[in-house]
VMD Tcl script that draws the C-alpha trace (Angstrom):
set ca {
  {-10.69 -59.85 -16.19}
  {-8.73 -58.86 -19.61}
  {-5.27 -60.09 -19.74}
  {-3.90 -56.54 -19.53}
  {-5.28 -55.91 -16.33}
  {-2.93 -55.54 -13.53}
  {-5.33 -57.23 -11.20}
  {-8.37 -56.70 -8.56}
  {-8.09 -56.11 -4.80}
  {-7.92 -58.80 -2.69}
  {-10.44 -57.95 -0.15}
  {-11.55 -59.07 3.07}
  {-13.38 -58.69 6.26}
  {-15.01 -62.05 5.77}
  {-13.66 -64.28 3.29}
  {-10.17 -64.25 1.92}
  {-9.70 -63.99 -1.72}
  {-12.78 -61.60 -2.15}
  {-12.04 -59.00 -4.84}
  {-13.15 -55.81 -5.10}
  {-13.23 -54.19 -8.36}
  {-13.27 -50.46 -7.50}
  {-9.67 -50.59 -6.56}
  {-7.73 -48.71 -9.29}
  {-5.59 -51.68 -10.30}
  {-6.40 -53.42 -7.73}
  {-2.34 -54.26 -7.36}
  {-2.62 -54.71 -3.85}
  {-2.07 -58.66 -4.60}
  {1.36 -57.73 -6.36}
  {4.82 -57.12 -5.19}
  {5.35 -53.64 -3.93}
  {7.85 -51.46 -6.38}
  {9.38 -48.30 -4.53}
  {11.44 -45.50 -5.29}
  {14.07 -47.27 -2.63}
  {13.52 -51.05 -3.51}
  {10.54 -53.84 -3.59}
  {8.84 -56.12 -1.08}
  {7.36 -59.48 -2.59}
  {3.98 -60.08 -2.16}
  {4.71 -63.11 -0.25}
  {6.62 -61.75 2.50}
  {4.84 -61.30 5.87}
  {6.97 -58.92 7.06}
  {7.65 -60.73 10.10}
  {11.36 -61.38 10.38}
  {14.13 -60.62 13.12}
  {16.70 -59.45 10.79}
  {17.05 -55.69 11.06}
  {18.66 -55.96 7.52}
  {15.78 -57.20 6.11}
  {13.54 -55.03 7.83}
  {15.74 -51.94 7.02}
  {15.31 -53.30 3.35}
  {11.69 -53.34 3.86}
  {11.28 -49.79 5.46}
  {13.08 -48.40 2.64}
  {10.66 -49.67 -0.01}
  {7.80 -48.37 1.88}
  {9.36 -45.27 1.99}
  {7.77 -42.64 -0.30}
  {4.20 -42.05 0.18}
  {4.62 -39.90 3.53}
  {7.98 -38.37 2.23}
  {6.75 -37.11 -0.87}
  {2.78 -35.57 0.12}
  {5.06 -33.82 3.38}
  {7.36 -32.11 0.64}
  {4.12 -30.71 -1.52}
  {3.20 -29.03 1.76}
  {6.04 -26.44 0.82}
  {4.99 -26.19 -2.45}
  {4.81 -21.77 -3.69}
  {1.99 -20.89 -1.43}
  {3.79 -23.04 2.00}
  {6.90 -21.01 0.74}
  {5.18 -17.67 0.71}
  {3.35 -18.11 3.90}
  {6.52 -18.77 5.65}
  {8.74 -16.41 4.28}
  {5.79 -13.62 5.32}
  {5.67 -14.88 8.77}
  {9.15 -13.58 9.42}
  {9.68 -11.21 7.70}
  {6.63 -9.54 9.29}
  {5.82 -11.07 12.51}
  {9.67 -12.05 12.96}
  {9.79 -15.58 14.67}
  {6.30 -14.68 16.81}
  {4.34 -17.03 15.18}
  {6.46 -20.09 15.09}
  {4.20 -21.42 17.71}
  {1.49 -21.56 14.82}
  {3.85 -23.66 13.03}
  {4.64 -25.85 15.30}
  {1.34 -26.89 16.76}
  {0.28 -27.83 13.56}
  {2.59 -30.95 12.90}
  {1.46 -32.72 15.43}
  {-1.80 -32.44 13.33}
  {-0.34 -33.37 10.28}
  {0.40 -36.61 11.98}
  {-2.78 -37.68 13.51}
  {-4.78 -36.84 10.24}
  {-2.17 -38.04 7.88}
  {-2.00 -41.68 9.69}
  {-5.76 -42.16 10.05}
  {-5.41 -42.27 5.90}
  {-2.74 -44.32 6.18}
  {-5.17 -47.31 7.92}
  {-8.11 -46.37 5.57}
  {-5.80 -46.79 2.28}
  {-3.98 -49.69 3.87}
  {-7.22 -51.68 4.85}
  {-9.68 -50.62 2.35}
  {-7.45 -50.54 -0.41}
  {-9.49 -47.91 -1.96}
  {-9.40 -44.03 -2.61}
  {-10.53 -41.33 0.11}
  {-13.27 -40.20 -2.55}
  {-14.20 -43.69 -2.91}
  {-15.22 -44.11 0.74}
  {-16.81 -41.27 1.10}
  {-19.07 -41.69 -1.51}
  {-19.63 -45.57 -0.76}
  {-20.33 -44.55 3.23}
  {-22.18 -41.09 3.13}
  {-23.60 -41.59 -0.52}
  {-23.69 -39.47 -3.62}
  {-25.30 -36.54 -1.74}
  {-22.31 -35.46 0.50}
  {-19.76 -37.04 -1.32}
  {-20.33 -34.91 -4.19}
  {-20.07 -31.75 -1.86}
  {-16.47 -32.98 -0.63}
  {-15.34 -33.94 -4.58}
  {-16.66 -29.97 -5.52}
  {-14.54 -28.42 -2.47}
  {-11.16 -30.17 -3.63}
  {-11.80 -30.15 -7.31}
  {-12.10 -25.95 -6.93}
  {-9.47 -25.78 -4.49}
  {-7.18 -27.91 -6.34}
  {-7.48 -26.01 -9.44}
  {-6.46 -22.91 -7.15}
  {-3.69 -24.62 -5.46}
  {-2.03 -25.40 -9.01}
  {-2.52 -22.02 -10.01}
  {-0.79 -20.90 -7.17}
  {2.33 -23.49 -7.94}
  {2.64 -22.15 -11.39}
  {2.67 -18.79 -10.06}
  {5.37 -20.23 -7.53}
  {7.29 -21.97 -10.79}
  {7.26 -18.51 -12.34}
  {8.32 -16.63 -9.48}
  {11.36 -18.75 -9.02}
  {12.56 -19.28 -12.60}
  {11.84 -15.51 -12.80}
  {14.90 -15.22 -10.27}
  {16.99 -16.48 -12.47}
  {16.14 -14.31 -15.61}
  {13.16 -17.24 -17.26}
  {10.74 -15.18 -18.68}
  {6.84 -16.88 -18.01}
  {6.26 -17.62 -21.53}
  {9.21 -20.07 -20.94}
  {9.28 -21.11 -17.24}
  {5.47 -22.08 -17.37}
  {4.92 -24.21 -20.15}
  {8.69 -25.85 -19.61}
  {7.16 -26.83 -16.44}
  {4.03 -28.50 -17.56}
  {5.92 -30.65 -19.42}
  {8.32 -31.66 -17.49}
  {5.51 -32.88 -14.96}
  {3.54 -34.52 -17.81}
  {6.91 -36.27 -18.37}
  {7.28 -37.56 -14.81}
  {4.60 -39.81 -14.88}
  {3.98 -40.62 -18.98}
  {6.60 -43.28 -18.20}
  {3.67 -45.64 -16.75}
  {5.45 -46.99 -13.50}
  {5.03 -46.35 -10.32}
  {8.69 -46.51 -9.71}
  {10.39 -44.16 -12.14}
  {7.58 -41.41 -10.98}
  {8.11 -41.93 -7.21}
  {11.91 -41.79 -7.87}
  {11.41 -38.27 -9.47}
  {9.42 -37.23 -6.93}
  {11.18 -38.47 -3.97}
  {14.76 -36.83 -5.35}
  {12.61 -33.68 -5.51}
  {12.16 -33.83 -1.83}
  {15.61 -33.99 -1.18}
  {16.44 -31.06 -3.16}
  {14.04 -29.56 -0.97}
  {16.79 -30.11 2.33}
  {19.06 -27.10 0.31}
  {17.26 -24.54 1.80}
  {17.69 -25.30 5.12}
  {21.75 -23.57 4.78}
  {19.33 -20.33 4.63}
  {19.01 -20.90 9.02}
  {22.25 -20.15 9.18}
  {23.56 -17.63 6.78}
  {21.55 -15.41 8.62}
  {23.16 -16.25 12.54}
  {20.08 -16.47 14.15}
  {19.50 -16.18 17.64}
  {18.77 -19.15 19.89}
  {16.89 -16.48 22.58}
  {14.69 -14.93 19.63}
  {13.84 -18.16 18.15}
  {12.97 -20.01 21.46}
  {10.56 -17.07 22.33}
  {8.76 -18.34 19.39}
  {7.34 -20.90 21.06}
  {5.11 -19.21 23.26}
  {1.84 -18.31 21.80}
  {1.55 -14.77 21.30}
  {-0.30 -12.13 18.68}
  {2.51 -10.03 17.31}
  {1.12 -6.08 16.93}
  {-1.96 -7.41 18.55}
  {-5.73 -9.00 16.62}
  {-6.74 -7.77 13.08}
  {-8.00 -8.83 10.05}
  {-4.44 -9.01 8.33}
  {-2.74 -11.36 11.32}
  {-5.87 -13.83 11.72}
  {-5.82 -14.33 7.71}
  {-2.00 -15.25 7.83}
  {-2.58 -17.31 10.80}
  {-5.56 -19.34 8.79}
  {-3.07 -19.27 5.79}
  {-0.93 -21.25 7.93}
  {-3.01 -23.88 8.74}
  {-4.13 -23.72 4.98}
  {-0.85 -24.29 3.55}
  {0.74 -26.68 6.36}
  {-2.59 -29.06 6.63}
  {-4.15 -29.34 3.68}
  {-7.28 -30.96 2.15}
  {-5.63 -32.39 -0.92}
  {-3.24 -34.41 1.20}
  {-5.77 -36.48 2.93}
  {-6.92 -37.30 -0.44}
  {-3.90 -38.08 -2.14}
  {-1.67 -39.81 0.32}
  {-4.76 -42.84 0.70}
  {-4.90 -43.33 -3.37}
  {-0.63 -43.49 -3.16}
  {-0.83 -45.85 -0.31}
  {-3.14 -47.95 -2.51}
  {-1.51 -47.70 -5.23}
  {1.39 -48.65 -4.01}
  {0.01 -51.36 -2.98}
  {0.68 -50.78 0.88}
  {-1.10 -53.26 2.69}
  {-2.11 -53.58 6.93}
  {1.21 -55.75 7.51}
  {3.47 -52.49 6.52}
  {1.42 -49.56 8.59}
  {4.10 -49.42 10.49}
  {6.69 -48.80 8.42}
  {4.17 -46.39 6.36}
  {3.89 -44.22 9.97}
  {8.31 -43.96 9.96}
  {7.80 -42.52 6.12}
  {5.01 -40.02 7.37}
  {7.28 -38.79 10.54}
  {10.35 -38.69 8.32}
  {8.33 -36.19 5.78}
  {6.88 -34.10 8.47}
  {10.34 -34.01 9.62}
  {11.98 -32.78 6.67}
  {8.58 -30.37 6.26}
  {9.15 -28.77 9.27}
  {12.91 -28.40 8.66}
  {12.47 -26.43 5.37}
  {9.83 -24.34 6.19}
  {11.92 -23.55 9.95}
  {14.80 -22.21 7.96}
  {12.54 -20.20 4.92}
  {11.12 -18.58 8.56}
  {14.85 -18.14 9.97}
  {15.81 -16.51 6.82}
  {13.56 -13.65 6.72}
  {12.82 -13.09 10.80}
  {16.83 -12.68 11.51}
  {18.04 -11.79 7.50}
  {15.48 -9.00 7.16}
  {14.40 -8.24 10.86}
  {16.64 -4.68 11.04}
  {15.91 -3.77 7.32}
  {13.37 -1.24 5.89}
  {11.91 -5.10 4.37}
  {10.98 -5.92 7.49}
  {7.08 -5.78 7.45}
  {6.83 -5.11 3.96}
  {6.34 -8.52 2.11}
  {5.37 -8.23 -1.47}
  {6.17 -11.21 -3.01}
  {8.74 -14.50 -2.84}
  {10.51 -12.16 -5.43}
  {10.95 -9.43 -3.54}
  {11.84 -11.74 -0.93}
  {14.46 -13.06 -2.52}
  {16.10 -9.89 -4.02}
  {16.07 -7.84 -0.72}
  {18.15 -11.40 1.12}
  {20.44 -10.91 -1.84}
  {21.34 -7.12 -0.30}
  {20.95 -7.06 3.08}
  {22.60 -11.05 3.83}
  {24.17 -12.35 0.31}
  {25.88 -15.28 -0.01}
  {23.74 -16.54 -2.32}
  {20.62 -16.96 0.07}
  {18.11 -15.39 -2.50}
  {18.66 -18.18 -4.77}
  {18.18 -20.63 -2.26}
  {14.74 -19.41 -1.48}
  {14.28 -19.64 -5.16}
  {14.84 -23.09 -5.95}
  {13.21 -23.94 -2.21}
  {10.35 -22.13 -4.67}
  {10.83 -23.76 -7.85}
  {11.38 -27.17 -6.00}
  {7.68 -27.38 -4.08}
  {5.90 -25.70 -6.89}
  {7.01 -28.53 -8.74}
  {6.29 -31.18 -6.23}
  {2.45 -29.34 -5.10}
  {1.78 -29.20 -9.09}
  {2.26 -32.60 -9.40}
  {0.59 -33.98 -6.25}
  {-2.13 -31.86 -6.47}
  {-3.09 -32.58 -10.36}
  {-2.33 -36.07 -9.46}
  {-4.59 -36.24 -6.31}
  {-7.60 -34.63 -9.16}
  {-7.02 -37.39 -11.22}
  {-7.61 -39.98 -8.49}
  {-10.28 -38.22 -7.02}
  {-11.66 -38.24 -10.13}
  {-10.88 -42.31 -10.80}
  {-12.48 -42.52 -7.20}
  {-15.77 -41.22 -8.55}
  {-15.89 -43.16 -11.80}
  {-14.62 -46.48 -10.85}
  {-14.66 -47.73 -14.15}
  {-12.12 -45.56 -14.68}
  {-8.18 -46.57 -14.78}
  {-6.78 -45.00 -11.73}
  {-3.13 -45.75 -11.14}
  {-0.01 -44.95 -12.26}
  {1.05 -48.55 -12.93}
  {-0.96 -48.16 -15.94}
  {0.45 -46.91 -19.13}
  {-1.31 -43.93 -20.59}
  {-2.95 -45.58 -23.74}
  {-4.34 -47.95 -20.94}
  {-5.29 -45.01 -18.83}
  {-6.08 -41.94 -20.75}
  {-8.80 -40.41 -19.23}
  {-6.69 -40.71 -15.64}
  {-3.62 -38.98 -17.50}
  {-5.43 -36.77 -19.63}
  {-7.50 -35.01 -16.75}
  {-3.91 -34.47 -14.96}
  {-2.76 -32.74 -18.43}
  {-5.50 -31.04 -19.00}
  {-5.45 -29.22 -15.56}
  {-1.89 -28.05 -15.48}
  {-2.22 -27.08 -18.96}
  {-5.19 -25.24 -17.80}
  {-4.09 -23.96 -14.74}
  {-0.73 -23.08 -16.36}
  {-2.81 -21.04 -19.34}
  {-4.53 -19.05 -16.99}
  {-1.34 -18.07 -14.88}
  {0.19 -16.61 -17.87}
  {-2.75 -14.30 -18.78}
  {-3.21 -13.38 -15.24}
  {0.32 -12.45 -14.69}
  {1.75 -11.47 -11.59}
  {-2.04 -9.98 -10.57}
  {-2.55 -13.48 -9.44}
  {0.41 -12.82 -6.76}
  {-2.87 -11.26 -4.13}
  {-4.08 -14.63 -4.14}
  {-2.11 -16.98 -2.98}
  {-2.77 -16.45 0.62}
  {-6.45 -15.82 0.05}
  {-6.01 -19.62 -1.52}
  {-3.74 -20.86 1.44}
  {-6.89 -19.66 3.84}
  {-9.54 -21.18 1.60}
  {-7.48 -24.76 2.54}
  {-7.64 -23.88 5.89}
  {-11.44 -23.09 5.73}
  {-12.26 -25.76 4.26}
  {-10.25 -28.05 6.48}
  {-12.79 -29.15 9.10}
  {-14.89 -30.41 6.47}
  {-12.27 -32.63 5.44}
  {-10.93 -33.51 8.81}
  {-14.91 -34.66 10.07}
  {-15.57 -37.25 7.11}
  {-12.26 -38.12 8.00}
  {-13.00 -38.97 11.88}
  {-15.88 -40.69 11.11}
  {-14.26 -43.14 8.45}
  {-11.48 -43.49 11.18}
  {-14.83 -44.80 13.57}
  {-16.42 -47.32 10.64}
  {-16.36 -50.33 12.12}
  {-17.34 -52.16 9.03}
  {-14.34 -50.60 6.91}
  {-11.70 -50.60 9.29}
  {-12.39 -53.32 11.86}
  {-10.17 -53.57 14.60}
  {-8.34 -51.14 12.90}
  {-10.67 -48.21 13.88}
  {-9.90 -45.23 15.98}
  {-8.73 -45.85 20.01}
  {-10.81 -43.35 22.37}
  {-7.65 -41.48 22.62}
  {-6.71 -41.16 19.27}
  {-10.69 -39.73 19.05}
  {-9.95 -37.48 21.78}
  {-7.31 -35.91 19.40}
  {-8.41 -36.02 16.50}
  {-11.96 -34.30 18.00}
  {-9.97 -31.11 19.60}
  {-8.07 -30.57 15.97}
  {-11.77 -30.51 14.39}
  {-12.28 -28.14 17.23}
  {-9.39 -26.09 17.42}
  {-9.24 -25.69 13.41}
  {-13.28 -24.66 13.20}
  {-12.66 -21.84 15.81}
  {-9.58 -20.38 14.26}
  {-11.17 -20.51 10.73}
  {-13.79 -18.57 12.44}
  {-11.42 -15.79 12.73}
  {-11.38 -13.78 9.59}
  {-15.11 -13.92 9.60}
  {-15.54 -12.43 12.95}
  {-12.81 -9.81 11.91}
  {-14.96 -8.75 8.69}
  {-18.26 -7.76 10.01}
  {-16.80 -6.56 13.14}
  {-13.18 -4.64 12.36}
  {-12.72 -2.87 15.80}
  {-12.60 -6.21 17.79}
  {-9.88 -5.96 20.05}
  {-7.83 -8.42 21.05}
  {-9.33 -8.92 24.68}
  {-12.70 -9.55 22.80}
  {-10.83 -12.22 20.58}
  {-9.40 -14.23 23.34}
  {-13.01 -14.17 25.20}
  {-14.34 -15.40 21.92}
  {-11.68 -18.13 21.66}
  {-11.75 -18.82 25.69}
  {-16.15 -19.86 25.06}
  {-15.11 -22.22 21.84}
  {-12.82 -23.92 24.35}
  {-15.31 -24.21 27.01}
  {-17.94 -25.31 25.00}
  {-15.63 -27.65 23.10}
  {-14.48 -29.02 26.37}
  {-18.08 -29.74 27.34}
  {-19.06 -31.21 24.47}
  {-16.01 -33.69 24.48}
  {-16.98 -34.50 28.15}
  {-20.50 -35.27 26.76}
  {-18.83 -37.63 23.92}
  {-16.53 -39.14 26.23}
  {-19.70 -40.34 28.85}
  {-21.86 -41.59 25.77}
  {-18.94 -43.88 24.47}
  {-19.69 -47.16 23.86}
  {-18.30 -49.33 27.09}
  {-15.98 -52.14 25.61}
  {-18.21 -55.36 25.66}
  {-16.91 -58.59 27.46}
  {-16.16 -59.99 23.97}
  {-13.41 -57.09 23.62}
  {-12.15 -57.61 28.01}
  {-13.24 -61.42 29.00}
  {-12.30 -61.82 32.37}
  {-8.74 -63.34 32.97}
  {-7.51 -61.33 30.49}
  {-4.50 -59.34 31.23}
  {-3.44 -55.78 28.96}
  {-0.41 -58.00 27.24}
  {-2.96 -60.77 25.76}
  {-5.61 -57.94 24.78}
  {-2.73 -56.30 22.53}
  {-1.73 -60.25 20.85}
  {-5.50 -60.67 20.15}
  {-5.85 -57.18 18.57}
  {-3.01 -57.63 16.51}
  {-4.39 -61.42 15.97}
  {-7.40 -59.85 14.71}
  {-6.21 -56.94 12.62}
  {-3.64 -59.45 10.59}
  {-6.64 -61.23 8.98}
  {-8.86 -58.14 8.56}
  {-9.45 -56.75 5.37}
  {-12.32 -54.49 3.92}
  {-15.53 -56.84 2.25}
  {-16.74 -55.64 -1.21}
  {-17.53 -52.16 -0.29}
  {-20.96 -52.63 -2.40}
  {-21.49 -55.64 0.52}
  {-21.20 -53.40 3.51}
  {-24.36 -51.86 4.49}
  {-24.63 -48.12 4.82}
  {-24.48 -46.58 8.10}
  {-27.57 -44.44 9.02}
  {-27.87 -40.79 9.17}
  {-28.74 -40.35 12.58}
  {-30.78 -36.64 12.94}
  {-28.29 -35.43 15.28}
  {-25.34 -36.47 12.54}
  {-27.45 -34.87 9.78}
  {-28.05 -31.56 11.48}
  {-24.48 -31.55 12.14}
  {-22.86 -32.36 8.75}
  {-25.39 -29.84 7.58}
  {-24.35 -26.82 9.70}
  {-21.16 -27.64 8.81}
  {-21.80 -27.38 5.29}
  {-23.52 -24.25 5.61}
  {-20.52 -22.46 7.95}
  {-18.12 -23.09 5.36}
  {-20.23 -21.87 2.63}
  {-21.00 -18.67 4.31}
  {-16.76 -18.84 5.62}
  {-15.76 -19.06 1.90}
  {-18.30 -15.95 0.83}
  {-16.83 -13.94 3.47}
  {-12.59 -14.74 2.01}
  {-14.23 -13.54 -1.32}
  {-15.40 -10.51 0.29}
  {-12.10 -9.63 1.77}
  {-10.12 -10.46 -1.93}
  {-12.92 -7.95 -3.10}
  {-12.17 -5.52 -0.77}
  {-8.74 -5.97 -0.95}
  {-8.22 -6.00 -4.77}
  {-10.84 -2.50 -4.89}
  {-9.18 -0.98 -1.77}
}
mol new
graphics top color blue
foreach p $ca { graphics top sphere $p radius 0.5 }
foreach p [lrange $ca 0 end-1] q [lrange $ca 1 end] { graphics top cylinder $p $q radius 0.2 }
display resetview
C-alpha cells in the first residue's frame, strides 16, 4: 500500500482484519466525516446518552437525504407539475404508493453498502459475472447520460425564468458542479449537496398559495384513471414510477454509503436519513402537484402542459404571488442536485467496473483523475448536446422518465437477489417478509411497465380490457408468490434450537450480525445459475429490450405525428 493511500476495507465474514482491495478507498477503517459532524472509528455506537446518539445520527445523516432530493431533479419536477395540471389531484394515489417502494429498495442498498463495503456494480459483477453485469452497467450508463440531459434541460428551463439565456445558464452550471466536488473531501461536497436539499423545502409555500381543498386532495387517494385508459395516461403513469424510483439511485446511494464509510453498527441511523429524504421528497413533489391541480384547475391551462416554462408563466397570471418562481428554483434546485448525483453515480459505476480505478471522493483529483474526469466529461457532454438540441429536447423528458421506469424491474431483481446472498450479507440477508415485499414491487412495477406496450399495438383497448389485463398479472403474481412462499427454505434447528424463546433469537441475530462482515469478494464462491434462474433473468432481459423499442416507437410517432 503507497503512503498516499487512504486505506483498504476491512473485511470480514471470517477473519477480522481481512482487506479487500476493490473498495474505492477502502476508508471504511477511518473516522466517518459528514456534512453534520464525524463519528470516530472507534466508537461502537452503543451508548445510552441520547446526546451522543443525536450527535451520531446527525453525522450519518446525508446519504438518504441527498439521493431522495435528486428524485425531484427537472424530469421529477415536470412529471409532477403535469399530473395536476392535467389529471388534477387524480393520480396522487400513483404518488403515494410509490414511497413505500422507495423505502424497501433504498434500505436493501443500505445493508449491501454497509456490509460489503463495496459498489452496487461491483457486486453484481463479482456475483452474476461479466456477462449480466455488463448488461446492467449498459442500461444505467445510457440512461444516465439521458437523465443529465434532461437536468440540463431542467437548469435551462429554470434560469430561463429568470431572463439566463442557455449559452449562459448551461455551461455556468457545469461548472459550478465540477466545483462542488474538485475540493477532494467528502465533507465540503456533502455540505453543498445537503444545503441544496434544503433549498428544495421552498417550494412547498406553492401548497398553499393556491388554497387547496382538503375534499379534492383526499379523493386523491383512491385509485382511479382520470378520462379513462390510453396511451397518453399509462405513459405519465410509467413516468411516475420512472422519475420517483429510479435505477441510478440504487446505484449511487450503496457507493455513498461506502464511501462514507457507513458501516453495519450505523444501519440504523442510515434507515432515519433514508425516511427523512423520502419525507422531504414527498413533501416537494405534494406541493409542485398542489400548485398546478388547484392554481390551474379552472384555467384554459388546465390540460394543456407544455413545458415547466409554461408552467411557471401561466401560475404567474392566474395565482401570482410569486409562485412561478418558486417552481423555478424547485427546477433549478433538483436539476442541480440529479446532475450531480447522476454524473457522480457514472463515475462510481464506472470505478465499480475497473477496480483499479480511484473511486471516492476523499481522493483529490490529481489522485483520482480518471474518477473526476469521466464525471466532467459527461456533464460537459451532456451539457453540449442540450445546447444544440435546444428546447426540441423538451418531448423527451417524459419519454426518459418512462425509460427509468422500464427499466426498473431489471434493477429491482439483481437487487432482490443480492438482498438473498447469504455469502455477502450473512445474517444480514432479506426476512421472508421483507421478500414478500420486495417480490410484489418486482411484480407490480413489471405489469405497469407493461402498459404503454399493450397500448401501442393495440390503441382501442378500453379500460375494462385494461383492468382484466391487470386483474390476471395479479392472479398469476399471487400464485406464483404462493408457490415461492411453500418452496422456502424451513429455518434449520441451528437458526430455532429448542428452548429458545423470540427475545433470545433477536440477541443472537444481532450477536451474529455485529461480527459479520463481507470475506474478500474474490474468496466467495459464485452462486450457480440454476436453469430456472437463467431462463428467467433472460426473459427479463429480452421484455425490456423489446419494452424500450416500443418507447422509441412512440417518441417516433410522436415527434412525426
Amino acid at each position: 500500500m503507497t503512503t498516499d493511500d487512504p486505506g483498504r476495507l476491512p473485511a470480514s465474514g471470517a477473519p477480522a482484519g481481512t482487506l479487500d482491495s476493490s473498495a474505492p478507498d477502502g476508508g471504511q477503517n477511518r473516522d466517518i466525516i459528514g456534512a453534520l459532524g464525524s463519528i470516530p472509528s472507534a466508537e461502537t455506537g452503543r451508548t445510552p446518552s441520547r446526546r451522543k446518539r443525536l450527535r451520531m445520527l446527525l453525522a450519518v445523516l446525508g446519504p438518504g437525504l441527498i439521493v431522495m432530493g435528486g428524485g425531484n431533479d427537472a424530469g421529477g419536477v415536470q412529471v409532477y407539475l403535469q399530473m395536476g395540471q392535467n389529471y388534477g389531484m387524480g393520480l396522487l394515489w400513483v404518488l403515494v404508493l410509490l414511497f413505500p417502494i422507495l423505502y424497501v429498495n433504498q434500505e436493501m442498498v443500505i445493508r449491501l453498502g454497509a456490509v460489503s463495503g463495496v459498489g452496487h456494480a461491483r457486486l453484481i459483477f463479482a456475483r452474476f459475472g461479466r456477462f449480466w453485469g455488463t448488461f446492467s452497467v449498459i442500461d444505467l450508463l445510457i440512461i444516465n447520460a439521458a437523465t443529465v440531459m434532461a437536468d440540463f434541460l431542467g437548469l435551462s428551463l429554470a434560469l430561463g425564468y429568470f431572463g439566463v439565456p442557455d449559452y449562459i445558464a448551461v455551461p455556468a452550471s457545469v461548472v459550478l458542479l465540477s466545483l462542488a466536488i474538485a475540493g477532494g473531501t467528502f465533507r465540503i461536497w456533502e455540505r453543498f449537496m445537503v444545503f441544496l436539499v434544503v433549498v428544495n423545502l421552498a417550494a412547498l409555500p406553492m401548497a398553499f398559495l393556491v388554497n387547496p381543498s382538503a375534499a379534492t386532495t383526499a379523493a386523491g387517494f383512491v385509485p382511479n384513471l382520470p378520462g379513462g385508459v390510453n396511451s397518453t395516461l399509462l405513459l405519465i403513469i410509467i413516468a411516475i414510477v420512472g422519475t420517483t424510483v429510479e435505477p441510478w439511485q440504487l446505484f449511487f446511494q450503496q457507493s455513498s454509503i461506502v464511501d462514507k464509510r457507513i458501516t453495519p453498527r450505523w444501519i440504523r441511523y442510515a434507515r432515519i436519513d433514508l425516511g427523512a429524504g423520502i419525507l422531504i421528497e414527498l413533501a416537494a413533489a405534494l406541493a409542485l402537484l398542489v400548485a398546478t391541480a388547484f392554481g390551474l384547475g379552472h384555467t384554459d391551462a388546465f390540460g394543456n402542459f407544455d413545458t415547466i416554462g409554461s408552467t411557471a408563466h401561466a401560475l404567474d397570471r392566474y395565482v401570482g404571488h410569486g409562485i412561478g418562481a418558486l417552481v423555478a428554483l424547485a427546477t433549478l434546485d433538483g436539476s442541480l442536485i440529479g446532475a450531480n448525483l447522476v454524473g457522480l453515480t457514472t463515475s462510481y459505476t464506472l470505478g465499480d467496473v475497473f477496480p483499479s480505478m480511484r473511486h471516492s471522493l476523499h481522493w483529490k483529483p490529481r489522485q483520482a483523475p480518471l474518477f473526476y474526469g469521466s464525471y466532467a466529461v459527461l456533464l460537459a457532454g451532456c451539457a453540449a448536446l442540450v445546447l444544440t438540441a435546444g428546447d426540441a429536447m423538451g418531448t423527451f423528458i417524459d419519454y426518459i422518465e418512462a425509460l427509468n421506469g422500464v427499466l426498473l424491474p431489471s434493477a429491482v431483481v439483481f437487487l432482490l437477489l443480492l438482498a438473498n446472498d447469504k455469502a455477502v450479507l450473512g445474517p444480514w440477508v432479506n426476512t421472508a417478509r421483507q421478500n414478500a415485499v420486495a417480490g410484489l414491487i418486482v411484480w407490480a412495477v413489471t405489469t405497469f411497465s407493461l402498459a404503454p406496450v399493450v397500448t401501442t399495438f393495440y390503441p382501442d383497448i378500453t379500460t375494462h380490457q385494461i383492468l382484466l389485463g391487470i386483474a390476471g398479472c395479479s392472479i398469476l403474481g399471487v400464485l406464483t408468490a404462493a408457490v415461492l412462499w411453500w418452496r422456502r427454505p424451513r429455518p434449520s434447528a441451528e437458526h430455532r434450537p429448542a428452548g429458545v424463546d423470540r427475545r433470545q433469537r433477536r440477541e443472537q441475530l444481532a450477536e451474529r450480525r455485529a461480527a459479520w462482515r463481507t470475506p474478500p469478494l474474490d474468496t466467495l464462491k459464485r452462486p450457480e445459475m440454476s436453469p430456472g434462474r437463467r431462463v428467467g433473468l433472460l426473459t427479463l432481459r429480452g421484455y425490456l429490450v423489446f419494452s424500450v423499442a416500443v418507447l422509441v416507437i412512440r417518441l417516433v410517432q410522436l415527434v412525426s405525428g
